[in-house]
N, C-alpha and C positions, 0 to 999 in steps of 0.2 A: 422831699421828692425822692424820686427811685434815682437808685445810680443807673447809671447811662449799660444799656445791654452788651455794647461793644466790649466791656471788661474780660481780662482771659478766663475768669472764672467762670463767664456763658460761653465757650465756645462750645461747636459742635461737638461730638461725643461719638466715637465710634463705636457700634453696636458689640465689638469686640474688644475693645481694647483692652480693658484692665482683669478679664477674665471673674468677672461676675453680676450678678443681676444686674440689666438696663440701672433700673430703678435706683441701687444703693450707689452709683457713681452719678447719676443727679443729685441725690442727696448728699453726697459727699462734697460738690463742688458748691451748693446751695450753702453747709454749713460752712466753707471755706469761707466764702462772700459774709457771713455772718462774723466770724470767729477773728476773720481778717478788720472787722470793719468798716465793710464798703455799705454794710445795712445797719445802722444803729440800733438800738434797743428802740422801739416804738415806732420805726419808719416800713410802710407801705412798700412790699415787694411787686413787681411786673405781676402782670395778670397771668394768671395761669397759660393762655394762648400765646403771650409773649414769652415766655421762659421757656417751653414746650417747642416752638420756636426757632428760642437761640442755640437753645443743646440738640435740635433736632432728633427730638424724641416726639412720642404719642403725649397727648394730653393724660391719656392713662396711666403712663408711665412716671411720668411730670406727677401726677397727683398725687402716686403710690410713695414718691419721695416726700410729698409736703406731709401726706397726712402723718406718715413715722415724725416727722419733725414736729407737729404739733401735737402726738403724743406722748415727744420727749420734753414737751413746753419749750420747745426753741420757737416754734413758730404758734400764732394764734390766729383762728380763721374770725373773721367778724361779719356777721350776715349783711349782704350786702352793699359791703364794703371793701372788701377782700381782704391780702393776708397780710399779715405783720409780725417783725419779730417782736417776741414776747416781753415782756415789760417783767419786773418784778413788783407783785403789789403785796396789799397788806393778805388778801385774801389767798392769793397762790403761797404765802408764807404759812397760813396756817394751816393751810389742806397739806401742802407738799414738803413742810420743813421743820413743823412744830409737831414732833406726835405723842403729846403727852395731851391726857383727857380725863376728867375725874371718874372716877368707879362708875357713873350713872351713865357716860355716856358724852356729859358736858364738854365741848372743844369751844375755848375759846381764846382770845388771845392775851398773851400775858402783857402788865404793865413792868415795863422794865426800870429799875433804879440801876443807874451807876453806881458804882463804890467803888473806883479805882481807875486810871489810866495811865501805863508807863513808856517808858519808851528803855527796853535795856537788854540783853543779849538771849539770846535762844536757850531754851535748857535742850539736852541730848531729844528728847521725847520729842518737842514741837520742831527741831529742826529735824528729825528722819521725814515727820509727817510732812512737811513745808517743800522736803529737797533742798532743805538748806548749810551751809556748811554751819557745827556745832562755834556758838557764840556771833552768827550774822546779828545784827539790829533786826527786832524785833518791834511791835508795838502788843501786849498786855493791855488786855480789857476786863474787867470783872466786872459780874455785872448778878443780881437778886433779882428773878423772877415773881411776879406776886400774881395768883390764880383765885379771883373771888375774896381779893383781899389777903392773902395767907401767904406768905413766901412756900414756893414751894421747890423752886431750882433755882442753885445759884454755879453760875458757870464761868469759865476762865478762857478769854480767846484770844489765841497768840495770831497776829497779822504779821508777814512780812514786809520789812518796816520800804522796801527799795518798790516793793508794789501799791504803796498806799502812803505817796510821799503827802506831806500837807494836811494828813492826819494829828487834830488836837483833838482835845478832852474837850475845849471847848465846841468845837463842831461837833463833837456826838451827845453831848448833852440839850445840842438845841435842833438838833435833827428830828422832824417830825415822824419819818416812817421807819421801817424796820432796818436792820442793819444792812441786808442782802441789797434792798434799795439804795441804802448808801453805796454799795461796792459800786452799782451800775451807774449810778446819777452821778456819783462824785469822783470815780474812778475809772470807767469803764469795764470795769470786772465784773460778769455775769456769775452766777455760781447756779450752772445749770442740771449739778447732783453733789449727792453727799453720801458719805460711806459710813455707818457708824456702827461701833461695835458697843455692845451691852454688858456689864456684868454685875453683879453685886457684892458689895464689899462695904466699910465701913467708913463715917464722915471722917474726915479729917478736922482741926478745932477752928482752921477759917471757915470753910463750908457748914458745919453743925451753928457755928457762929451766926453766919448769914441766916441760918434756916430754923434757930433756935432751938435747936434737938443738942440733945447730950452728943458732946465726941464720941463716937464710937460706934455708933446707931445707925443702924443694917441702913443701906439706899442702895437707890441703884445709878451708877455710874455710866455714863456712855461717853465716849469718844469719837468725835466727827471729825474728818476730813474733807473738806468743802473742795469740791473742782470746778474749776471755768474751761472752756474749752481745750480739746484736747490733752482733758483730764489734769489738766497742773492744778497740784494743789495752792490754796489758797487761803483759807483759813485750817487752826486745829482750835480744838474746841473742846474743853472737855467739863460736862454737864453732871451736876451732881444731883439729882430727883427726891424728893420725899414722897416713896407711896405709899403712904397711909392711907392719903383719900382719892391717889389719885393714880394714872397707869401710864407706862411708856408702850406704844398702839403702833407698829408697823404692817401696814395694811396694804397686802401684795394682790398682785396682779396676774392674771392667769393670764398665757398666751392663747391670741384668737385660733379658732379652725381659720381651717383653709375657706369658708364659706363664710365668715364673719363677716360684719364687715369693717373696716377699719377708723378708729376716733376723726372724727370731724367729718366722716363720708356722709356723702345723701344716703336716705334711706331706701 
């Protein structure tokens, strides 16, 4: 059920108050209501006429915020249903968080093997990324990507161990969906963007190991920083690629005209 309108995050909204667009301090107090809690991952928000409303704005304006939020995947419009916050599924992980693809074009999603889980101190790297002080508890995951059968990435992700208490090897080995799913289902940690940097450089004898290629042999390396709201980081990640057969694909986004019209809008 929706949470009750009365909450301070719908109060009414002065057309001036915070000195900029109507719109981005609707959506500002919408993603608070999210970010805080008060809307779970999959639970049905007020009807746009009710929201519109409480903040005593236009429906227009009300809109102008959801639609930005449902084309930051925070929120999801469902026809004839209405809106919801977004869920993490198998398929939003592969569109929005997996962008490796074989040379033909093939996306699909990888089966994952574990091969490691520990639980032991942060190295300098994953606590800058974390925000964590060097040597916090951590929890270490490894894990052998296989694409069409072939190991094709094997990757290393450091979780902060005080954000993801009640985390075993054994839970994630009998975990059905993807990781990001676990954050939200079994933690409430959404990971609603990721930062990654690319470069190429050479295996190291764990990773060549996993991926059966000689030490030394050109990959290409990325580094993720996973954020949940208001941007804390949350996961680091760092993904070692074999492309021979296959490509690391980040596929951008142009901003609309002024005349567009905005993701999820009628036509």
């Amino acid at each position: 059920m929706p949470a009750a309108l009365s909450e301070p995050v719908f109060a009414p909204i002065a057309p001036d108050a915070a000195g900029m667009p109507l719109y981005r301090v609707v959506k500002a107090a919408l993603l608070r209501a999210v970010s805080a809690g008060h809307y779970a991952a999959g639970t049905l928000l007020p009807s746009e006429s009710e929201l519109a409303a409480a903040f005593e704005v236009s429906i227009g304006t009300l809109r102008k915020a959801v639609d930005e939020l449902v084309a930051e995947h925070i929120l999801v419009r469902r026809q004839g249903r209405g809106t919801f916050v977004a869920t993490h599924t198998a398929d939003r992980f592969l569109l929005q968080f997996f962008p490796v693809e074989r040379h033909d074009g093939l996306r699909e999603a990888p089966a994952v093997e574990l091969l490691s889980f520990e639980r032991l101190h942060g190295d300098d790297e994953a606590a800058r990324a974390l925000q964590l002080r060097a040597g916090d508890p951590v929890f270490q995951i490894e894990n052998r990507l296989l694409l069409q059968g072939s190991a094709v990435i094997h990757e290393r992700l450091t979780l902060p161990a005080a954000a993801f208490k009640g985390l075993t090897e054994k839970r994630l080995r009998e975990w059905p969906g993807t990781l990001y799913q676990l954050y939200q289902a079994g933690f409430g940690i959404t990971v609603v963007r990721a930062l990654d940097r690319a470069r190429a450089g050479p295996a190291d004898r764990r990773a060549a190991r996993a991926l059966g290629l000689p030490p030394g042999t050109a990959v290409m390396q990325v580094r993720r920083v996973a954020l949940t709201f208001g941007d804390r980081p949350v996961e680091h990640r760092l993904s070692v690629i074999n492309t021979a057969q296959h490509d690391y694909v980040n596929q951008l986004s142009r901003p609309r005209s002024a005349n567009e019209p905005a993701p999820g809008s009628a036509p």
